[in-house]
C-alpha positions as CSV (number, residue, x, y, z in Angstrom):
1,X,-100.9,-59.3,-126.1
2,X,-97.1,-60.1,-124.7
3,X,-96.5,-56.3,-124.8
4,X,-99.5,-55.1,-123.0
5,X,-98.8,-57.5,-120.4
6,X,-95.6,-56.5,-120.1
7,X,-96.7,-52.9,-120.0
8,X,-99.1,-53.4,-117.4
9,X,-96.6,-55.4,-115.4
10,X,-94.1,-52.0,-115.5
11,X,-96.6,-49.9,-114.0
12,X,-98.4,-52.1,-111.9
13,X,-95.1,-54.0,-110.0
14,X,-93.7,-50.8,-109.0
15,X,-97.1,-49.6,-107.9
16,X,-98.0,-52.4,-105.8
17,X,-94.5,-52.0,-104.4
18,X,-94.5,-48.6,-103.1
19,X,-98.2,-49.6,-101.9
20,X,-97.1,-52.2,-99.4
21,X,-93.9,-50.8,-98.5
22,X,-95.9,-47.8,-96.9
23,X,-98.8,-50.3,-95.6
24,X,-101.1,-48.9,-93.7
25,X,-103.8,-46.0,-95.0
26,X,-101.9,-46.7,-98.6
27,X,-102.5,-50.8,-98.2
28,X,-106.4,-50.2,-96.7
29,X,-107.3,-48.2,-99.4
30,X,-105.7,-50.1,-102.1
31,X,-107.4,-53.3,-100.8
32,X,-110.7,-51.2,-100.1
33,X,-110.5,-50.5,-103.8
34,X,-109.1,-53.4,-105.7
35,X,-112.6,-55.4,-103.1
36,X,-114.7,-53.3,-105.2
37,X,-113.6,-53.7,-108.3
38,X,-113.3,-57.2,-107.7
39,X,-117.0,-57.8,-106.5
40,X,-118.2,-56.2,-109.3
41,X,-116.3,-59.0,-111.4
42,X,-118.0,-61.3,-109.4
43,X,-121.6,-60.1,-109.7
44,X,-121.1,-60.3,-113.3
45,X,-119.2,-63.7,-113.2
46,X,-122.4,-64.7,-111.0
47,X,-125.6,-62.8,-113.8
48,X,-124.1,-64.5,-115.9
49,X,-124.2,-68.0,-114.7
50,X,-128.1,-67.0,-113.7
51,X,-127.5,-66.8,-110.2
52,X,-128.9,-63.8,-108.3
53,X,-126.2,-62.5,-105.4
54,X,-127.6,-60.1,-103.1
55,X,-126.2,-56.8,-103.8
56,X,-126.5,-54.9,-100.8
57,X,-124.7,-57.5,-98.0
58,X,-121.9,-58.1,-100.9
59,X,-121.2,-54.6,-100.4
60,X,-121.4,-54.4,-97.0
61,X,-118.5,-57.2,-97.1
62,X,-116.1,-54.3,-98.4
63,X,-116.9,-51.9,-95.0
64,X,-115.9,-54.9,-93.1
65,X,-112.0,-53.7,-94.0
66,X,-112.1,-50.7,-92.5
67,X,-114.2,-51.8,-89.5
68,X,-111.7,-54.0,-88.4
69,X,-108.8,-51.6,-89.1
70,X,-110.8,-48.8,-86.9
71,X,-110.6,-51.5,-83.9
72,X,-106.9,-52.2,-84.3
73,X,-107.7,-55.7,-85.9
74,X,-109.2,-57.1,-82.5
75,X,-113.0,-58.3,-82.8
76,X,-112.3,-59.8,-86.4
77,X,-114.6,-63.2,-85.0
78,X,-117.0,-61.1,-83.8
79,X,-117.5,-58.8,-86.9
80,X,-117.5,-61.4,-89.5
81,X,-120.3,-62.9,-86.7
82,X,-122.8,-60.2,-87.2
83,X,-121.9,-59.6,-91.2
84,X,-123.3,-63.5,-91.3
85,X,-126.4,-63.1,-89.4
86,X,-127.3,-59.3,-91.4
87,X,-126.6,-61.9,-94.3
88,X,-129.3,-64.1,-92.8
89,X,-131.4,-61.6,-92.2
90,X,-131.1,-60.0,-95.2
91,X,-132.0,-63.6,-96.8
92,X,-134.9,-64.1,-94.8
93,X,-136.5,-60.5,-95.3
94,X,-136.4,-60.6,-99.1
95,X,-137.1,-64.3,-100.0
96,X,-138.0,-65.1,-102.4
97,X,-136.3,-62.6,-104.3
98,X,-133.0,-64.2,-103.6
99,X,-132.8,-68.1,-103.6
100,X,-130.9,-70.1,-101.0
101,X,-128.2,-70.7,-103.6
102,X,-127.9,-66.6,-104.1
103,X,-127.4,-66.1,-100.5
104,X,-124.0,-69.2,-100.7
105,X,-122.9,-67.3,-103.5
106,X,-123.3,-64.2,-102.1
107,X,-121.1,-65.3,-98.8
108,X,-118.7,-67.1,-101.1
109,X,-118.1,-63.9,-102.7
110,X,-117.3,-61.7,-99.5
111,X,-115.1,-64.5,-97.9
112,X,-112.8,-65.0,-101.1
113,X,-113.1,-61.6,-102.3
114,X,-112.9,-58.9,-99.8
115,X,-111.7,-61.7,-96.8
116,X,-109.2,-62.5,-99.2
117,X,-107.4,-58.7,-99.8
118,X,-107.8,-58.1,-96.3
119,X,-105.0,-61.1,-95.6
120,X,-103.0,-58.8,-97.5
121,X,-103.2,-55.6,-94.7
122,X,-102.9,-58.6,-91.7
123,X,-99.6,-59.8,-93.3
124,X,-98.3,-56.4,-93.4
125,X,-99.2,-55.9,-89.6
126,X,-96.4,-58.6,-88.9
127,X,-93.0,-58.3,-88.1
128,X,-91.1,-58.5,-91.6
129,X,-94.5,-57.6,-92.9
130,X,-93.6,-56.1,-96.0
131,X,-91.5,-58.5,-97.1
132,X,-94.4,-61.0,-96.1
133,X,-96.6,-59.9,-98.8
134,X,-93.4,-59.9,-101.4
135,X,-92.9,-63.2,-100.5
136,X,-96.7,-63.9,-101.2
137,X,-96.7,-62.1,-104.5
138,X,-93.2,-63.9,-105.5
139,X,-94.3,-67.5,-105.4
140,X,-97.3,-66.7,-106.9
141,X,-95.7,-65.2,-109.8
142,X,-93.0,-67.9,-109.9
143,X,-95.2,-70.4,-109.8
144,X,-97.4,-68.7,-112.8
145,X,-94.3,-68.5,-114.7
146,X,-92.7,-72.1,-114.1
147,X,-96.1,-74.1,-114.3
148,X,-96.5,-72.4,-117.8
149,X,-93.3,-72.4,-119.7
150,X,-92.4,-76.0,-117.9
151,X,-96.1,-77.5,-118.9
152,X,-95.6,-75.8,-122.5
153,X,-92.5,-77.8,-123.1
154,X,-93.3,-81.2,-120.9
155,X,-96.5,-81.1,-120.1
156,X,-98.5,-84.3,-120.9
157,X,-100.6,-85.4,-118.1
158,X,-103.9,-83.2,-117.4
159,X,-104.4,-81.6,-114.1
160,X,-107.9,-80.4,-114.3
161,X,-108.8,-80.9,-118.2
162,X,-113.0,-80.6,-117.1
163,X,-111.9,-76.7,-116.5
164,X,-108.6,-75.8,-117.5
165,X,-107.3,-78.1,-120.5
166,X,-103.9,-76.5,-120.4
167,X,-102.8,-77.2,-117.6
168,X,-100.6,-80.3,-116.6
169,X,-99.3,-82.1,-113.4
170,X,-96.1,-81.6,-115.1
171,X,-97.1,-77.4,-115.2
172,X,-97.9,-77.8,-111.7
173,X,-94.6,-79.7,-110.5
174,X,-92.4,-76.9,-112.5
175,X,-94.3,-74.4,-110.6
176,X,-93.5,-75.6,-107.4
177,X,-89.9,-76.1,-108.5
178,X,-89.5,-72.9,-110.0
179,X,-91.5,-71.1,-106.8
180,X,-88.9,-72.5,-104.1
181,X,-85.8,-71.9,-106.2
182,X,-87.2,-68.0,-106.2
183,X,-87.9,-68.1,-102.2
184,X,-84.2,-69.6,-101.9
185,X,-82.5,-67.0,-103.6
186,X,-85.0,-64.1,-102.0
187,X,-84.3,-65.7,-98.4
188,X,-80.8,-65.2,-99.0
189,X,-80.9,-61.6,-100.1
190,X,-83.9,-60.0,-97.9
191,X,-82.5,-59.2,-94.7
192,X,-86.2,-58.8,-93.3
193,X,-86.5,-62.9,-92.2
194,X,-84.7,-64.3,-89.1
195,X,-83.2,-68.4,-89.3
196,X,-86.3,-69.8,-88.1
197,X,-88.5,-67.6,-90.3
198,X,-86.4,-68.6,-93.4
199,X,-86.9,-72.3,-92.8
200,X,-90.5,-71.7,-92.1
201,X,-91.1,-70.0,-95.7
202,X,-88.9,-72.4,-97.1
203,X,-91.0,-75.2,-95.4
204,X,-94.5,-74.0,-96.6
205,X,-93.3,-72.2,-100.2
206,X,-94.5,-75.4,-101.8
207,X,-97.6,-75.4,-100.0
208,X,-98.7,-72.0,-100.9
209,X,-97.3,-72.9,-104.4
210,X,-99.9,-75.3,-104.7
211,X,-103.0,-73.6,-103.0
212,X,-102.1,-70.5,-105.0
213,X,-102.7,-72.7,-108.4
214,X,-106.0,-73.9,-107.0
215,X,-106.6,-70.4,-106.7
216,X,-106.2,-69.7,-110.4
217,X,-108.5,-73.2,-110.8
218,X,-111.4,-72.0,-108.6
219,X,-111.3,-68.6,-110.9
220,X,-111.0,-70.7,-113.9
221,X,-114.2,-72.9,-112.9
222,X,-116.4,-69.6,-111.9
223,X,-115.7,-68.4,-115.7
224,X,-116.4,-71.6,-117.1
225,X,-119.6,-71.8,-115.3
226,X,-120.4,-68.3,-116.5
227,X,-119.1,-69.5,-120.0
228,X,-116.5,-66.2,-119.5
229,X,-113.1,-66.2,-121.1
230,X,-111.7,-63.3,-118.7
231,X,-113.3,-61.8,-115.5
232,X,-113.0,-58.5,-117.0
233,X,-110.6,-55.8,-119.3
234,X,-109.6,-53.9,-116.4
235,X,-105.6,-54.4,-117.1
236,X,-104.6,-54.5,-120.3
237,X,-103.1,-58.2,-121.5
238,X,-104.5,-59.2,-118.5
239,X,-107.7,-59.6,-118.0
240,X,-110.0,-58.2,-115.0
241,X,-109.0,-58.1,-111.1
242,X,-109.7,-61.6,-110.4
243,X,-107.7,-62.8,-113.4
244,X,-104.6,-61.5,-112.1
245,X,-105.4,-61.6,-108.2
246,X,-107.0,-65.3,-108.6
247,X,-103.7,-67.3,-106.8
248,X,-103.5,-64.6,-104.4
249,X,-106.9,-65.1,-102.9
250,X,-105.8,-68.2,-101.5
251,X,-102.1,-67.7,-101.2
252,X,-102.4,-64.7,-98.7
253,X,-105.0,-66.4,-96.3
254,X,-103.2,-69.8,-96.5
255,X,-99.8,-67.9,-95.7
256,X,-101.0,-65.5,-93.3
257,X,-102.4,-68.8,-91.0
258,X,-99.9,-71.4,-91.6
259,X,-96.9,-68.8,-91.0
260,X,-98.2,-67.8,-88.0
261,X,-99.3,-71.4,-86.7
262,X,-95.6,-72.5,-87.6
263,X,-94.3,-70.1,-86.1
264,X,-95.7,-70.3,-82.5
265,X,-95.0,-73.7,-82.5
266,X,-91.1,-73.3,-82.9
């Protein structure tokens, strides 16, 4: 298992990098494609848990990406506007087909999914853009990394033992440790951040830490309820998409907002 993970993680990290470094037609597509494969996770997550999602407007969440990217990211209110009513309408033309909790999950779905990726190509459209999204992917990946080996040695107290019965406070606590120690040294090496954009990441690196582990928990309870060990066998030692894009969902969003609140305030 260690070595497929580790096999996976030599193609894929060098993948992903060349991806967002060039951004743009290279970043849309890969999002466009890793929303699909995604969603499909989900509408197998959600069979299996006996809900019925409605196929068609869970698609129809994926054009949204390119929509906004054809208007130069302006309108994003008003296009997510009109997805929710075609939702509605959608709802309203085929009940009782779908019930009331198929159309939540169904909007669920496109708002952490395919919302979710899209944070990825508006982080890249920043200044220091690229090294945004590394940023995102680092304390994510740190956090993974501290918050297990740290709540494997020490870990005695359970964070969420109803749906993850691994996992610790202590887990949690190295993660955030572990995640800000990595920003620290990155800060000092990438020459992408200015002073006030350094303290800013700093700042919120322990905020995203966190939100990025209730990421992974909100995965974990959408299995559970599905009674699924892994979303899918997509990557080998992995898992499926939202196995190893779970923290990111809410990492990128939270990032993308807070950075940019932070930084017009300064």
């Amino acid at each position: 298992m260690l070595s497929k993970r580790i096999l996976s993680a030599l193609i894929g990290i060098p993948l992903l990098l060349f991806i967002t470094y060039q951004g743009d037609y290279y970043l849309l597509l890969a999002v466009f494609i890793l929303s699909i494969l995604a969603l499909s996770e989900f509408r197998n997550i959600s069979n299996k848990a006996q809900c019925k999602i409605m196929v068609l407007p869970m698609w129809v969440s994926v054009l949204i990406l390119p929509v906004v990217y054809l208007f130069h990211y302006q309108y994003i209110a008003n296009i997510l506007f009109f997805y929710l009513v075609f939702c509605y309408l959608y709802f309203l033309l085929y009940y009782p087909r779908y019930s009331p909790l198929g159309l939540s999950f169904t909007l669920f779905g496109a708002l952490y999914i395919a919302w979710g990726f899209f944070h990825l190509v508006l982080l890249r459209q920043m200044e220091a853009g690229f090294w945004l999204i590394l940023y995102v992917f680092l304390v994510v990946w740190s956090t993974d990394s501290g918050a297990y080996f740290i709540g494997i040695v020490t870990g005695k107290h359970k964070w969420a033992p109803t749906i993850s019965p691994k996992k610790s406070w202590e887990g949690v606590v190295g993660g955030l440790l572990v995640s800000f120690l990595a920003v620290w040294l990155y800060c000092r090496f990438v020459p992408g951040f200015s002073p006030a954009q350094t303290k800013i990441l700093l700042g919120i690196t322990p905020f995203v830490s966190f939100i990025g582990q209730c990421g992974d928990l909100l995965e974990s309870t959408l299995k559970r309820h599905a009674d699924l060990k892994d979303s899918g066998q997509l990557i080998p030692g992995h898992g499926g998409i939202l196995d190893r894009f779970d923290s990111m969902l809410l990492a990128a969003p939270f990032t993308y907002y807070l950075f940019n609140l932070l930084e017009r305030m300064m």
